[in-house]
C-alpha positions as CSV (number, residue, x, y, z in Angstrom):
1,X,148.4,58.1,110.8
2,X,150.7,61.0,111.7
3,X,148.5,63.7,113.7
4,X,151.3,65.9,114.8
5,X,150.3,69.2,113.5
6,X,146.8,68.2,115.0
7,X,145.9,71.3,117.1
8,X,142.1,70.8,117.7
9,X,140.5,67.8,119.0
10,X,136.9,67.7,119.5
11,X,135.6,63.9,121.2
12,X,133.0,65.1,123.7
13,X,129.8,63.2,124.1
14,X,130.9,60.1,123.0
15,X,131.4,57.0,124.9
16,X,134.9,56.8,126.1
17,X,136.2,55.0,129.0
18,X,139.9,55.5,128.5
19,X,143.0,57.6,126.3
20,X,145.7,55.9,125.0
21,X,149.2,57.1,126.2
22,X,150.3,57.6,122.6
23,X,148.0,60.5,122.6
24,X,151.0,62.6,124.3
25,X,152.5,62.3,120.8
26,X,149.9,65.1,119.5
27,X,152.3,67.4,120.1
28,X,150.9,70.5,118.1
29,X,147.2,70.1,120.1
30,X,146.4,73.5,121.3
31,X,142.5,72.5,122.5
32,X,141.2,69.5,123.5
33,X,137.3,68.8,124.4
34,X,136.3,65.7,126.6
35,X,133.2,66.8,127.9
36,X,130.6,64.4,128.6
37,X,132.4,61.0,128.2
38,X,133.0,57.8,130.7
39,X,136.7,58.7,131.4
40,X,137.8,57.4,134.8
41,X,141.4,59.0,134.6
42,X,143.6,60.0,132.5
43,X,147.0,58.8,131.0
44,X,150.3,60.4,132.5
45,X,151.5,61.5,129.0
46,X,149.3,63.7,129.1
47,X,151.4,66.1,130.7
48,X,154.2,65.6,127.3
49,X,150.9,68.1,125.1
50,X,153.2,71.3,126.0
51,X,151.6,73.6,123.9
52,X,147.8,73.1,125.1
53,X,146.4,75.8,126.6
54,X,142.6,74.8,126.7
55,X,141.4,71.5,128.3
56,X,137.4,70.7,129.1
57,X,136.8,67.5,130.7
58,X,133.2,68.6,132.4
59,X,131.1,65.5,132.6
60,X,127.7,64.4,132.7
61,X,127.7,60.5,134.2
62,X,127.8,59.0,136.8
63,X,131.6,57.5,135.5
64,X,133.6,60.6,135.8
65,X,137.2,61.5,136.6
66,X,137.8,60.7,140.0
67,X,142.1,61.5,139.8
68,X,144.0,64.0,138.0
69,X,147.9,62.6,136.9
70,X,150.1,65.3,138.8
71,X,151.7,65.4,135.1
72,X,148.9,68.2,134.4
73,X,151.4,70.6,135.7
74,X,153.8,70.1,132.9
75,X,151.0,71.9,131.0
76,X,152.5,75.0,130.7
77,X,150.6,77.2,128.4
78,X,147.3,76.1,129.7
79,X,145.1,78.6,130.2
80,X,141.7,77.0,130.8
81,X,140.7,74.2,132.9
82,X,137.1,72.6,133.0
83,X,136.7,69.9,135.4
84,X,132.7,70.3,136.2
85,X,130.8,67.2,137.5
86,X,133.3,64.5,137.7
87,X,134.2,62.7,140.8
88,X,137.4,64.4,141.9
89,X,138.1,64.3,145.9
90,X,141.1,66.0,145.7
91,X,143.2,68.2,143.4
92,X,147.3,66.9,142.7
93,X,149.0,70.2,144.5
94,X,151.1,70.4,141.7
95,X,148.8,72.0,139.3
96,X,149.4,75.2,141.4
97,X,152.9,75.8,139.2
98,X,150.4,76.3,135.8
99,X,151.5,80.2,136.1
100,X,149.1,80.7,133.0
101,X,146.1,79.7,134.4
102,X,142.8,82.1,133.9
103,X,140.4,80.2,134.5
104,X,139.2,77.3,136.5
105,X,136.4,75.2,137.0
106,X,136.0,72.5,139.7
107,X,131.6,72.6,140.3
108,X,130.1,70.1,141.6
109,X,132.4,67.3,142.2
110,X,133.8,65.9,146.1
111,X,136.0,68.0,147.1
112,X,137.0,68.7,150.6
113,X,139.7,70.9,151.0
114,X,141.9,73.6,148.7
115,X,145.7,73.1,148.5
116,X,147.2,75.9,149.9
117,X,149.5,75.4,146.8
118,X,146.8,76.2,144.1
119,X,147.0,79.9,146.0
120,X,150.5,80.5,143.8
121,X,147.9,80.4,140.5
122,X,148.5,84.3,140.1
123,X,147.2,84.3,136.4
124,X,143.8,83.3,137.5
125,X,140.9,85.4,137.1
126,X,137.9,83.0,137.5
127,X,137.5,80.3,139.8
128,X,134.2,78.0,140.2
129,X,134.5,75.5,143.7
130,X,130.4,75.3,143.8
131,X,128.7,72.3,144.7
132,X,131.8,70.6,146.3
133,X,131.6,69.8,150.3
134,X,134.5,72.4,151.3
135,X,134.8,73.3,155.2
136,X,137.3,76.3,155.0
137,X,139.8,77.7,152.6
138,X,144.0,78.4,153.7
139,X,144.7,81.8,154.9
140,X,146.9,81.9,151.5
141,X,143.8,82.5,149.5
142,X,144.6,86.4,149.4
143,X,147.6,85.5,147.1
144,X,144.7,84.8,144.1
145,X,145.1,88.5,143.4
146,X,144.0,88.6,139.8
147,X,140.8,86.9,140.6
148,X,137.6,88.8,139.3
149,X,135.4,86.1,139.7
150,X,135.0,83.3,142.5
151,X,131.9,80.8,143.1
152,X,131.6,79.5,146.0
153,X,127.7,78.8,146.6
154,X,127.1,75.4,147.8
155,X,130.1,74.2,150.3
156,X,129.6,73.9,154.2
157,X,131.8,77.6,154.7
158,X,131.1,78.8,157.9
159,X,133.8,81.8,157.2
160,X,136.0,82.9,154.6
161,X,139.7,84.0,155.2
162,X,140.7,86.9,156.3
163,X,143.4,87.1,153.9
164,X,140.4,87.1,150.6
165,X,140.4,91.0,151.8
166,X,143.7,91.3,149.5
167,X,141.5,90.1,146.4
168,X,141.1,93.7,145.3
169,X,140.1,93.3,141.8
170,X,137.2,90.8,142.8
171,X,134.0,92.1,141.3
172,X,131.4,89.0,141.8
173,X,131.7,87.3,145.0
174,X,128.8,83.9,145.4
175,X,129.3,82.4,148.3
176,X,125.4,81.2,148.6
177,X,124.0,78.2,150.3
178,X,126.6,77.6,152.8
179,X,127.0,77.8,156.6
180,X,127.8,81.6,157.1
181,X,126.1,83.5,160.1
182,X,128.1,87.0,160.1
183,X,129.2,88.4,156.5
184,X,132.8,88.4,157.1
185,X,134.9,91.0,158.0
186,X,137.1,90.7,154.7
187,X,134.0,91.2,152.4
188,X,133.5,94.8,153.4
189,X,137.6,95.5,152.1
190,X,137.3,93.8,148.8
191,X,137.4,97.6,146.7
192,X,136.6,96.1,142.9
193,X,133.2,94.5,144.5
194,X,130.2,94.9,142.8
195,X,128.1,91.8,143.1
196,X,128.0,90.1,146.5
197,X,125.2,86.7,146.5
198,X,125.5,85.3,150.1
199,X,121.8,84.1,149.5
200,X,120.8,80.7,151.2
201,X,123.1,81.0,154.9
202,X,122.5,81.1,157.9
203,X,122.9,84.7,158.6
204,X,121.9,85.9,162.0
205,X,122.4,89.6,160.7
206,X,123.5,90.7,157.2
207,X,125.6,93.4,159.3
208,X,129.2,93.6,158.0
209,X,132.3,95.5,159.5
210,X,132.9,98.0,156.4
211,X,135.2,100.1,155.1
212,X,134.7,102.8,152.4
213,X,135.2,99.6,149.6
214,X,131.3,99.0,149.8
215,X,130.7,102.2,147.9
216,X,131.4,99.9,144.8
217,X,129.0,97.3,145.2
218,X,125.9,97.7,143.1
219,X,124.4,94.3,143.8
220,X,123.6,92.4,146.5
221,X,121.3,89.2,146.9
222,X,120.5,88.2,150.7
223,X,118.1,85.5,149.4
224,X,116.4,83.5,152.1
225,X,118.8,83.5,154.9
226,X,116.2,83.7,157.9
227,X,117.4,86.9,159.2
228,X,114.9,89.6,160.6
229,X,117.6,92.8,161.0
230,X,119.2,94.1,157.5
231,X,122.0,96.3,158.7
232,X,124.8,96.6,156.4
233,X,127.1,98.0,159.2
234,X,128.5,101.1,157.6
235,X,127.7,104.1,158.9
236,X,126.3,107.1,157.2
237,X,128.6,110.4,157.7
238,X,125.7,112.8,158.4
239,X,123.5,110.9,160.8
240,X,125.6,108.1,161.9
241,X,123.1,105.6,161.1
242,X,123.6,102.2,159.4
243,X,123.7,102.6,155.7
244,X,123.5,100.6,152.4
245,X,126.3,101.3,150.1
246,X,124.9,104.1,148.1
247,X,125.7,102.8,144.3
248,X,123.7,99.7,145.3
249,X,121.2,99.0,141.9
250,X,120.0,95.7,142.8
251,X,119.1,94.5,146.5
252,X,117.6,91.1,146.7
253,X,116.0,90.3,150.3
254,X,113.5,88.1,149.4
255,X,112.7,85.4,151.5
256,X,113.8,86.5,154.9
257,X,111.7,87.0,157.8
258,X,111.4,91.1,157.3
259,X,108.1,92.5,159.2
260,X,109.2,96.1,157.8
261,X,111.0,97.5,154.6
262,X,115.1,98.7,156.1
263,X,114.8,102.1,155.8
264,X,118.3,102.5,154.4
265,X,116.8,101.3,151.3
266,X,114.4,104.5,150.8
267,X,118.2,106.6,150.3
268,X,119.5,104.6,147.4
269,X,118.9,107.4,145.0
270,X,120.2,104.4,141.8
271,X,118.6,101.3,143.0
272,X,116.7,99.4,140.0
273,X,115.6,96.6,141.5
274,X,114.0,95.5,144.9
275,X,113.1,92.1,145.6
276,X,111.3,91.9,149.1
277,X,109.2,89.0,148.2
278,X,108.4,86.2,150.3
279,X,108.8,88.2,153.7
280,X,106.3,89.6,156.5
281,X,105.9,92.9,155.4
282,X,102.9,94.9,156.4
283,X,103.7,97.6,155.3
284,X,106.1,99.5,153.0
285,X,107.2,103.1,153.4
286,X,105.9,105.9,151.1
287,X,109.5,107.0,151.2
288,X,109.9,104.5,148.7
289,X,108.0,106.2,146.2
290,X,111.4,109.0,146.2
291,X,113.9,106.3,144.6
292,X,114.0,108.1,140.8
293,X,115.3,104.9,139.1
294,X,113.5,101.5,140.4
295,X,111.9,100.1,137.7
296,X,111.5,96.5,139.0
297,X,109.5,96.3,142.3
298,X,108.6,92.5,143.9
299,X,106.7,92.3,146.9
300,X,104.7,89.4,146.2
301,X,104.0,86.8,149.2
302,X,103.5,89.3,152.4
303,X,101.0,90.5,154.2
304,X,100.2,93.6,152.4
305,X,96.5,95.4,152.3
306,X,98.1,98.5,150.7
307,X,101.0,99.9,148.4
308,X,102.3,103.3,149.4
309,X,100.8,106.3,149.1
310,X,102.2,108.5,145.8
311,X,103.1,105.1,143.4
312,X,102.5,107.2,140.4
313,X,105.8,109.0,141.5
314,X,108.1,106.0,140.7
315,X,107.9,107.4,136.9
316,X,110.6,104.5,136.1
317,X,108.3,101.5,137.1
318,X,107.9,99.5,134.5
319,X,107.4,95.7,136.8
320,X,105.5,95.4,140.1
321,X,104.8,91.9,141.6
322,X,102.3,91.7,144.4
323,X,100.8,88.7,144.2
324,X,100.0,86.6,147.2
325,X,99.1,89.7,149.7
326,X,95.6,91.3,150.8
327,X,95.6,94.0,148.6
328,X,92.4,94.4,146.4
329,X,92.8,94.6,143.0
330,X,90.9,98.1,142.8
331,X,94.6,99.3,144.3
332,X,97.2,98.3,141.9
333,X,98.6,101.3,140.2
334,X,96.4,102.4,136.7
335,X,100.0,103.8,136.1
336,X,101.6,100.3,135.9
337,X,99.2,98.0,134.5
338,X,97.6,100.5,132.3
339,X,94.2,99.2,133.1
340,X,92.2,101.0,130.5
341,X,88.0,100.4,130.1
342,X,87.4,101.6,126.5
343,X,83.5,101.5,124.9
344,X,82.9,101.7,121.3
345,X,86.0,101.6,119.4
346,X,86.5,101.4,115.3
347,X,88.5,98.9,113.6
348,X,89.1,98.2,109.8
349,X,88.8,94.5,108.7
350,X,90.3,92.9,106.0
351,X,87.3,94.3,103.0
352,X,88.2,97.8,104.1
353,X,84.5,97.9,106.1
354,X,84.5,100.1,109.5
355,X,82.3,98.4,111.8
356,X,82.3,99.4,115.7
357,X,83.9,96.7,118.7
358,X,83.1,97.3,122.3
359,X,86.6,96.6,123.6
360,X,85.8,96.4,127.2
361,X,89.4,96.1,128.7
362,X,92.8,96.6,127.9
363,X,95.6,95.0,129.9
364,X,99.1,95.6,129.0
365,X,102.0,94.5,131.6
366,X,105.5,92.8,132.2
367,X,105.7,89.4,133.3
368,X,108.4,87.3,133.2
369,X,109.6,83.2,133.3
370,X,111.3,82.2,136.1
371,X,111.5,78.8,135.7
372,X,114.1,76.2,133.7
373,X,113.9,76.5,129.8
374,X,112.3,73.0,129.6
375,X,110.1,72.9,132.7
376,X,106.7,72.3,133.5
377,X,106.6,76.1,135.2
378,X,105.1,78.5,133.5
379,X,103.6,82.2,133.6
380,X,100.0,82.3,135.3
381,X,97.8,85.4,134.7
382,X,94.3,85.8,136.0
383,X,92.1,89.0,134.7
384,X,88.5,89.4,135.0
385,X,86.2,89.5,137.6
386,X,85.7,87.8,141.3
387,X,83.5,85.9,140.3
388,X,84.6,84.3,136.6
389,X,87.9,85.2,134.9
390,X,90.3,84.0,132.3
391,X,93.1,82.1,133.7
392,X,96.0,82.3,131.2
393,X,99.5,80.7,131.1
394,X,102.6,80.4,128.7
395,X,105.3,78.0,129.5
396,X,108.4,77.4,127.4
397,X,108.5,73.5,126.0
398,X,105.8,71.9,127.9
399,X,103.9,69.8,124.8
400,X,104.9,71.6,122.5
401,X,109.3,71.9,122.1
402,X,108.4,75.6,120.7
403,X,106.4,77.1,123.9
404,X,102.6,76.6,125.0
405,X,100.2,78.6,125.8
406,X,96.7,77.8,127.2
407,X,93.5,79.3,128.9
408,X,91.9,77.0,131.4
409,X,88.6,75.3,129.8
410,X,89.2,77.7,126.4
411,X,92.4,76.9,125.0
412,X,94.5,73.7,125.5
413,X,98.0,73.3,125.5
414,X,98.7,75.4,121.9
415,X,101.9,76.2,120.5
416,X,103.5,79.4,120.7
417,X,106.0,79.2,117.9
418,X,108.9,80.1,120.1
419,X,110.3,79.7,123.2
420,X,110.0,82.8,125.7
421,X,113.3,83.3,127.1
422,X,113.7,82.4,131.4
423,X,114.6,85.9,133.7
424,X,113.3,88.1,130.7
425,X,110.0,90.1,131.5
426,X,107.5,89.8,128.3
427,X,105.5,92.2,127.4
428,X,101.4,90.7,127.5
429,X,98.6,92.3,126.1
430,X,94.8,91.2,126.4
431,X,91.9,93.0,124.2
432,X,88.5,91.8,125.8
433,X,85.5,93.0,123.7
434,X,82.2,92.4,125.3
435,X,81.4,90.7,121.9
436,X,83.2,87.4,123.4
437,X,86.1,87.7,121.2
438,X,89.5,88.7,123.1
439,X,92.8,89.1,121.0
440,X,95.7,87.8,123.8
441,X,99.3,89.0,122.5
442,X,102.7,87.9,124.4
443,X,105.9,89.1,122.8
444,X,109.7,89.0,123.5
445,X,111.8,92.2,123.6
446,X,114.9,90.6,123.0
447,X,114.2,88.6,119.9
448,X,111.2,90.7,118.7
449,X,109.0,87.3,118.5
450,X,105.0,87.8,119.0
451,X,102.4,84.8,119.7
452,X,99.3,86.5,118.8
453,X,95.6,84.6,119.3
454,X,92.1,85.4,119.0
455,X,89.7,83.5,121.3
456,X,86.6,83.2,121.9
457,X,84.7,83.2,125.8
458,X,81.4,84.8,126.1
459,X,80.3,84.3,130.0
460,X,83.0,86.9,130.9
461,X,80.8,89.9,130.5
462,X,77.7,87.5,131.0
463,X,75.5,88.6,134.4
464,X,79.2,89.2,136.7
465,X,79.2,91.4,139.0
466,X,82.7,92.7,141.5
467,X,85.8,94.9,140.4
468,X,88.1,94.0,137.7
469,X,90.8,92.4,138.7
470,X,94.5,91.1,137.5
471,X,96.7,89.0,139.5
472,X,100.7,87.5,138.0
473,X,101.5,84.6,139.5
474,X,105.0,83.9,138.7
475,X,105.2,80.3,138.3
476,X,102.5,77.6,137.7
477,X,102.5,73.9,137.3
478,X,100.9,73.2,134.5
């Protein structure tokens, strides 16, 4: 039939191993969705669909695109390109005249180099490379000057041009899991920076050559690069020692080979978040204990026997990590877990009777899902004593498509009723009553969901002896 006033077409997921050239007759399409067929290529009246402005051809097989016709470029009005996963080794240099180009992706297919002639894209705004094998960029890069975004995290980059310092309205900058050993010179002159991942490399020193641009960044992730000095390179006015930038919020070095907390850190009077996990530390310093806004604190896997001195101080603490050090559990802040010992409460049941409850313990605290949304990796919490405990987890759709829960030799796998949401920090609560009836409550605070249970384990308070203890173990098999 005539489908010249088509202007939508949606054939993703389906099993398609070819296009026929009369679809250059669609004249009128505007969108077009091929995600997740067999396509090998494409035909080359493609380029005749003047008027399209959003094409997605991501794929999900092993038969994906492996050429692109260079007709693309007659594809004027396009504005979005989405090549992800397909088998592309190059890209046809003339797809750098599509002036209208915002955004493009090109993850995880074979590419090995970047036409200097894709640099002329001055509409674009977001560009994703990751997961290609790309040695280098041109020197031309700079001339991308409406980028905001750009993704670079898994190529084999062992620098980045110097002309990417011209990119000044770059905000988010990944250029993890690649080859770099210096942060570049250009990274410290990109002014609209705000988020900087260089996570994953092979950094010998996360010191950069700075100008006063790194004021603006307010996140940085120096994930597991294998580098014992943290020395951002800047240099502070009044005592002409390294500094971080000072509106940094969120400082990721976990995973390095830190023996002691930068001292920088203790003078970044906004930071919110501090991930020094999976280090050396032995120590951290009580000047900590002076940054006004942290709320999130991970120091799990060191060699800690002791927080700093004055933890009540951090007033906006609302998640502290520590598992996997040496610190008894007679020293985690009261203030954060608000470990309470209660004796004797009253409660009302249903018939309106007041009868007393010895609710022994109270734990309330954040912890959070770090794993995929359909893993096997869960939440693990341990509270009780040394010498017998309740070890509790909640996984999202493991048995149970709707989220699990389960307490080792109490409660199997049990469903939740909802999946808790991966990154998000869920608020946990645990009433243990030295009747052998605990209530366990997890909620969400983004959707407002609550899995409450009542459960029954009497050799807790049973002849143990030891402190009470609470360890978070942020991911489980289960």
């Amino acid at each position: 039939g005539n489908l010249r006033n088509l202007r939508i077409l949606r054939v993703g997921t389906n099993s398609l191993t070819s296009l026929p050239d009369r679809m250059g007759l669609l004249s009128s399409l505007e969108s077009i969705d091929l995600y997740e067929n067999s396509l090998r290529s494409l035909p080359e009246t493609f380029g005749d669909l003047k008027v399209l402005e959003t094409l997605n051809m991501d794929s999900a097989f092993n038969e994906a695109i492996d050429t692109l016709p260079g007709q693309l470029a007659n594809l004027q009005n396009l504005k979005t390109l989405h090549l992800r996963a397909n088998n592309l080794t190059s890209i046809p240099r003339r797809l750098g005249e599509l002036s209208l180009l915002c955004t493009l992706s090109l993850e995880n297919n074979e590419l090995r180099y970047f036409p200097k002639e894709m640099c002329e894209l001055r509409s674009l705004t977001r560009l994703d490379l990751s997961q290609n094998r790309l040695q280098s960029l041109p020197d031309d890069f700079g001339k991308l000057k409406s980028l905001v975004e750009l993704n670079l995290q898994d190529n084999l980059l062992s620098t980045l041009p110097k002309g990417m310092a011209k990119l000044q309205l770059l905000q988010v900058l990944n250029v993890s899991n690649n080859e770099i050993e210096v942060i570049p010179e250009c990274v410290g002159k990109l002014a609209g920076l705000h988020t900087l991942l260089i996570s994953d490399n092979l950094l010998l020193s996360a010191t950069t050559h700075t100008t006063t641009a790194d004021n603006n960044v307010v996140d940085v992730h120096l994930r597991k690069c294998h580098n014992s000095i943290i020395d951002w390179g800047n240099k502070s006015t009044t005592t002409g020692s390294p500094s971080l930038p000072p509106l940094l919020r969120n400082l990721n070095l976990s995973g390095n080979r830190l023996v002691s907390m930068p001292q920088q850190i203790c003078g970044l009077d906004r930071l919110e978040t501090l991930n020094l996990s999976r280090n050396r530390l032995l120590s951290v310093s009580n000047q900590l204990t002076k940054l006004p806004k942290l709320h999130t604190l991970l120091l799990a896997q060191n060699d800690l026997t002791s927080l700093p001195r004055g933890m009540d101080k951090l007033k906006s603490l609302r998640v502290l990590q520590i598992e996997g050090n040496d610190i008894p559990g007679s020293r985690i802040p009261r203030k954060f877990l608000r470990l309470e010992r209660r004796r004797r409460r009253s409660s009302v049941k249903g018939d309106g009777k007041v009868v007393d409850k010895g609710v022994q313990y109270i734990v309330e605290l954040g912890v959070g899902y770090w794993g995929s949304l359909f893993g096997r990796w869960g939440t693990a919490i341990y509270v009780g004593f040394e010498e017998f405990g309740l070890d509790i987890a909640f996984h999202p759709g493991f048995r149970h498509p709707m989220g699990s829960f389960r307490i080792r030799g109490v409660v199997n796998n049990a469903s939740m009723g909802w999946i808790p949401e991966p990154g998000v920090f869920h608020n946990f609560r645990l009433e243990l009553h030295d009747d052998g009836k605990h209530v366990i409550q997890i909620s969400s605070p983004i959707t407002g969901k609550t899995f409450e249970r009542t459960f029954k384990s009497e050799r807790l308070f049973h002849e143990v002896k030891g402190p009470f203890v609470c360890r978070v173990w942020a991911r489980v098999n289960v």
